[in-house]
N, C-alpha and C positions, 0 to 999 in steps of 0.2 A: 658642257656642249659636247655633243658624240661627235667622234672623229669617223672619217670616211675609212672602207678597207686600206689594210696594212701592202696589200699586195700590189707586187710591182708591174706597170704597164711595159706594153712591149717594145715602144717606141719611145724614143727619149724628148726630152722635154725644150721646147723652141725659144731661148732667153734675150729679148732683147738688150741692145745696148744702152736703152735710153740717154740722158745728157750726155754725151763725153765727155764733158768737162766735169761732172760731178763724181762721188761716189758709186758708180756702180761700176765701171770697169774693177776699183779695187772691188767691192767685195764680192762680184764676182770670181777676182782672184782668191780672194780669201776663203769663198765658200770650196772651190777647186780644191787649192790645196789641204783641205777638210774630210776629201770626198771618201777617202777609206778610215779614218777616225769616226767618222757621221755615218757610214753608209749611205751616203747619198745617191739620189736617182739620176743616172745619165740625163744628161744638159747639154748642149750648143748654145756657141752665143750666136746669132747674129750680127757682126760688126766687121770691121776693120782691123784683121791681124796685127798691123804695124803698131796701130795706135794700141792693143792691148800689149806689144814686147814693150811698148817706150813706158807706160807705167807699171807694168811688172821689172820696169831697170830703174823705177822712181821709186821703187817701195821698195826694193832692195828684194822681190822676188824671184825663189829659184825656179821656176816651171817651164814647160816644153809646153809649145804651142802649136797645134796642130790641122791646118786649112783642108776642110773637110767638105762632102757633099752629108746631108741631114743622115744620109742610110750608111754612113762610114761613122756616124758620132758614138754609138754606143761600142764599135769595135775599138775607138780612140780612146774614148773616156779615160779609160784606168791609166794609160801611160803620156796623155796631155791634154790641155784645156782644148776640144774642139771648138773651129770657130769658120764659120760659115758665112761668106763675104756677099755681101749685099751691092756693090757696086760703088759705094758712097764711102770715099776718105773722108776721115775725121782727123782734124789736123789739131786741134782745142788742146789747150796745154791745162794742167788741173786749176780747177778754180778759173777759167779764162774763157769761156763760151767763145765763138769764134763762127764763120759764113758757114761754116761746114758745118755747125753743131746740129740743126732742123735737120738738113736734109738728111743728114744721118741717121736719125733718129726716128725719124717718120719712113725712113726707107726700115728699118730695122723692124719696128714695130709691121708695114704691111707684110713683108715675108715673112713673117712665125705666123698673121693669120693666115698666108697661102699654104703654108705651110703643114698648119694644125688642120687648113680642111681640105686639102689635097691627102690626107692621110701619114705624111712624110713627119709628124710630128704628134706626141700623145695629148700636150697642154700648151699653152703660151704664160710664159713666166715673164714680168715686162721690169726693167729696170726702172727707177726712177726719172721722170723727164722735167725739163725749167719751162713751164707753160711760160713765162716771161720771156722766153728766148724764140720759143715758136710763135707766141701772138708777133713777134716781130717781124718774123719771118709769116706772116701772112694765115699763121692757124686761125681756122675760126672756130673752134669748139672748145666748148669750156676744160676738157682736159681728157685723159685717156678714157676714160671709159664711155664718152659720147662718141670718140673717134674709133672705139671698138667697133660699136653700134652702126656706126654707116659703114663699116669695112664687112660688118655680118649680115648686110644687107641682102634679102633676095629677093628678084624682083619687084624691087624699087619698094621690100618693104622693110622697114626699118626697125628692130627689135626692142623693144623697152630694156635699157639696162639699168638693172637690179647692183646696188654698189654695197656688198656685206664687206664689215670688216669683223674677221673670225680668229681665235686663238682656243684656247685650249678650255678655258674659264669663263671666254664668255664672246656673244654673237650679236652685231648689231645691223640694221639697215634702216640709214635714214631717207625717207620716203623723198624729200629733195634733195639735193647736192649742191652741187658747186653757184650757188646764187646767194646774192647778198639776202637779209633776213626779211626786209619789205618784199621780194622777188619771189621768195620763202613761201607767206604767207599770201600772196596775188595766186602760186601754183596750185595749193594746195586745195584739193577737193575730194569727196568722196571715193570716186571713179579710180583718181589715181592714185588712194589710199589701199583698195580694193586690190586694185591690180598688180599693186607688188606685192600686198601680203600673200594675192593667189603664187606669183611666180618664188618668192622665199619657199612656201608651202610645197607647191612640186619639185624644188632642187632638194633642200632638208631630205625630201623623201627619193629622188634620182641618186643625186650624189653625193649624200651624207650619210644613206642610211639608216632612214629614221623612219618607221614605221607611221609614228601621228605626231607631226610635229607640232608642239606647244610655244605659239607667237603670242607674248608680251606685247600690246601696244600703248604708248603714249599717249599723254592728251598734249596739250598744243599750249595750253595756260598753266603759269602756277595752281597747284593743287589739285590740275585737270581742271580747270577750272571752277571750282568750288560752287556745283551746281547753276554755272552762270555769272555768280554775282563774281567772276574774275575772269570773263568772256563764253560766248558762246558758241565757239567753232568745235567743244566737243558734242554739244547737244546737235549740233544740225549740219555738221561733218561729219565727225569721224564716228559718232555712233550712228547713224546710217550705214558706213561702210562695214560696221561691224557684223551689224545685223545681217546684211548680203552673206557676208563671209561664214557664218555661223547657216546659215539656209544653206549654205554649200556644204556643209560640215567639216568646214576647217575652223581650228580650234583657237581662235582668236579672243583674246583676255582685255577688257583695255574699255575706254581708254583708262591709263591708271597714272596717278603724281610722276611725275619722271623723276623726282627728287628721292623717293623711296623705290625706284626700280632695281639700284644698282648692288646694292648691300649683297653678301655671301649669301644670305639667305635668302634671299629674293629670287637672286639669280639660279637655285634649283630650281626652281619652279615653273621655267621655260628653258625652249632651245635657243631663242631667239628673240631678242627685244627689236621692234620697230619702233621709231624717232619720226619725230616728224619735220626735225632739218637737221643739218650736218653737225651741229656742234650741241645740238641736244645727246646725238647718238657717239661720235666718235670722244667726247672729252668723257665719257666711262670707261670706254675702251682701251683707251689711251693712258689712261692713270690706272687699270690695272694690269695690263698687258702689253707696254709699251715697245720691250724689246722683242718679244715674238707673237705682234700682230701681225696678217695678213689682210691685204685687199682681193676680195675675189669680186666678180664682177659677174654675177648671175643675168638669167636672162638670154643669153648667147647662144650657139648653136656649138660654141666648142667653151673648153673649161680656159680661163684665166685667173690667175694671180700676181700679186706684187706685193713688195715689204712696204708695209707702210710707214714713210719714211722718206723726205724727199731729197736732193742731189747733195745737200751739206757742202758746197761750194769752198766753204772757209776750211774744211779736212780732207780737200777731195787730194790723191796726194800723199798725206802725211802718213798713212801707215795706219788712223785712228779711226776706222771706218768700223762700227758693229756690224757684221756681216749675219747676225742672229734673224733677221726678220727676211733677208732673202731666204736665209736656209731651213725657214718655215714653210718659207711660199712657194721651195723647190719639194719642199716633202708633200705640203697641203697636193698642190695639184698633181702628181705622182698617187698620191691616193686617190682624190677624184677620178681620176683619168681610168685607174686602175676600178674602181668600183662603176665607171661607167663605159664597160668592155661588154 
């Protein structure tokens, strides 16, 4: 999989807080204290100073923390963790979700997008957040990346969000998301098989730098469905959509076994494999590039990422948090960001 330019954006990167009770305050600290070993790309978090000194005194971390406006974060960076206060205390002890945890975390998440399209910010990097904590709190969207999508809204139109998860080795987007597998299969149709491999095709080629980007698609049944006799939703699905996409001249492969997609060798053969539900596409992903995948969330009118990886509730705390796939997601969108200047 091509990686985007190496070169550094001018503006630094807008990281939410997500859970407070989870894993990402550490490894947000942990990526921090990394940031000249790594050469990392200037980062702000948006949160709650206090609540990052109380678990940098639970990890037994030694850093300077620094309350900043977004245009003072990159002169911070190098000598404390900037951290840009959103209005919303976060009171949540580790592992202990708490009244405060939504609002926090939904306040955190809209200011890095005012922030990334206000120009105050080059990407939005998003912690991890406990959808079980905000459906309580009254969210109605199945998880961050629909609640992108109405926040990139303009005039009252609402962006198709594209959900890749990207590493080094290998690219995947599954054409549904967050629905159970009957919901899966009610969604799926041509049109909007079509429409995300068109929006994979123009970012690969925006922000990844990929001259003709080569998309892998699934079929939907074992075997692809072995000519029908093990269903029929690739003859009169997705090969329809393919066909459009090829009269576009986007270089769309498929549908192909998903069961022999994933192999080393298979995988030169495209940029990007598209799935046709979440656990068709993310459980390759996942089992070869577990600790440094990223979520990027195509589709949007500004670039985001996130480790993918969710709050680890039972380590949040302990000191034992992998900070590896935030410090992917800070470098990924730092390149995006940077190649789409």
């Amino acid at each position: 999989m091509a990686e985007p330019s190496s070169a550094r954006p001018a503006k630094p990167l807008a990281l939410t807080l997500g859970e407070p009770a989870g894993i990402g305050p550490d490894i947000t600290i942990a990526a921090w204290l990394r940031r000249r070993e790594l050469n990392l790309p200037a980062f702000y978090l948006l949160g709650d100073e206090a609540l990052i000194a109380r678990r940098a005194k639970a990890l037994g971390a030694d850093i300077s923390i620094a309350a900043v406006n977004p245009s003072e974060a990159n002169a911070a960076f190098a000598d404390a963790l900037p951290v840009v206060a959103t209005g919303e205390h976060a009171t949540a002890e580790p592992g202990k979700p708490d009244a405060s945890s939504a609002p926090a975390a939904l306040a955190s998440i809209r200011q890095a997008v005012t922030d990334v399209r206000e120009g105050r910010a080059g990407a939005v990097v998003t912690n991890p957040i406990a959808k079980s904590v905000l459906y309580r709190a009254g969210f109605r969207h199945p998880g961050h990346t629909e609640y992108l999508a109405e926040l990139a809204a303009t005039d009252g139109h609402v962006p198709q969000p594209v959900m890749m998860l990207w590493s080094p080795q290998l690219a995947v987007v599954p054409v549904t998301i967050h629905v159970s597998l009957r919901e899966a299969l009610a969604q799926l149709t041509s049109e909007l098989i079509a429409s995300t491999v068109r929006i994979v095709a123009t970012e690969l080629k925006s922000r990844f730098g990929i001259t003709r980007p080569r998309i892998a698609v699934s079929g939907l049944n074992p075997h692809a469905g072995e000519d029908g006799s093990l269903g029929h939703e690739e003859q009169t699905i997705i090969a329809p959509a393919l066909k459009a996409l090829r009269n576009e001249s986007i270089e769309a492969r498929g549908p192909l076994p998903a069961d022999t997609m994933f192999h080393e060798a298979a995988r030169q053969t495209y940029d990007c494999a598209v799935c046709m539900y979440h656990d068709q596409a993310l459980i390759p992903i996942k089992t070869v590039a577990f600790d440094d995948a990223v979520n990027v969330t195509l589709g949007l009118p500004f670039i985001r990422t996130s480790p993918d990886h969710g709050t680890a509730f039972d380590i949040a705390g302990t000191g034992r948090a992998n900070p590896a796939s935030l410090i992917a997601a800070l470098r990924l969108a730092s390149r995006m960001a940077a190649a789409n200047l």
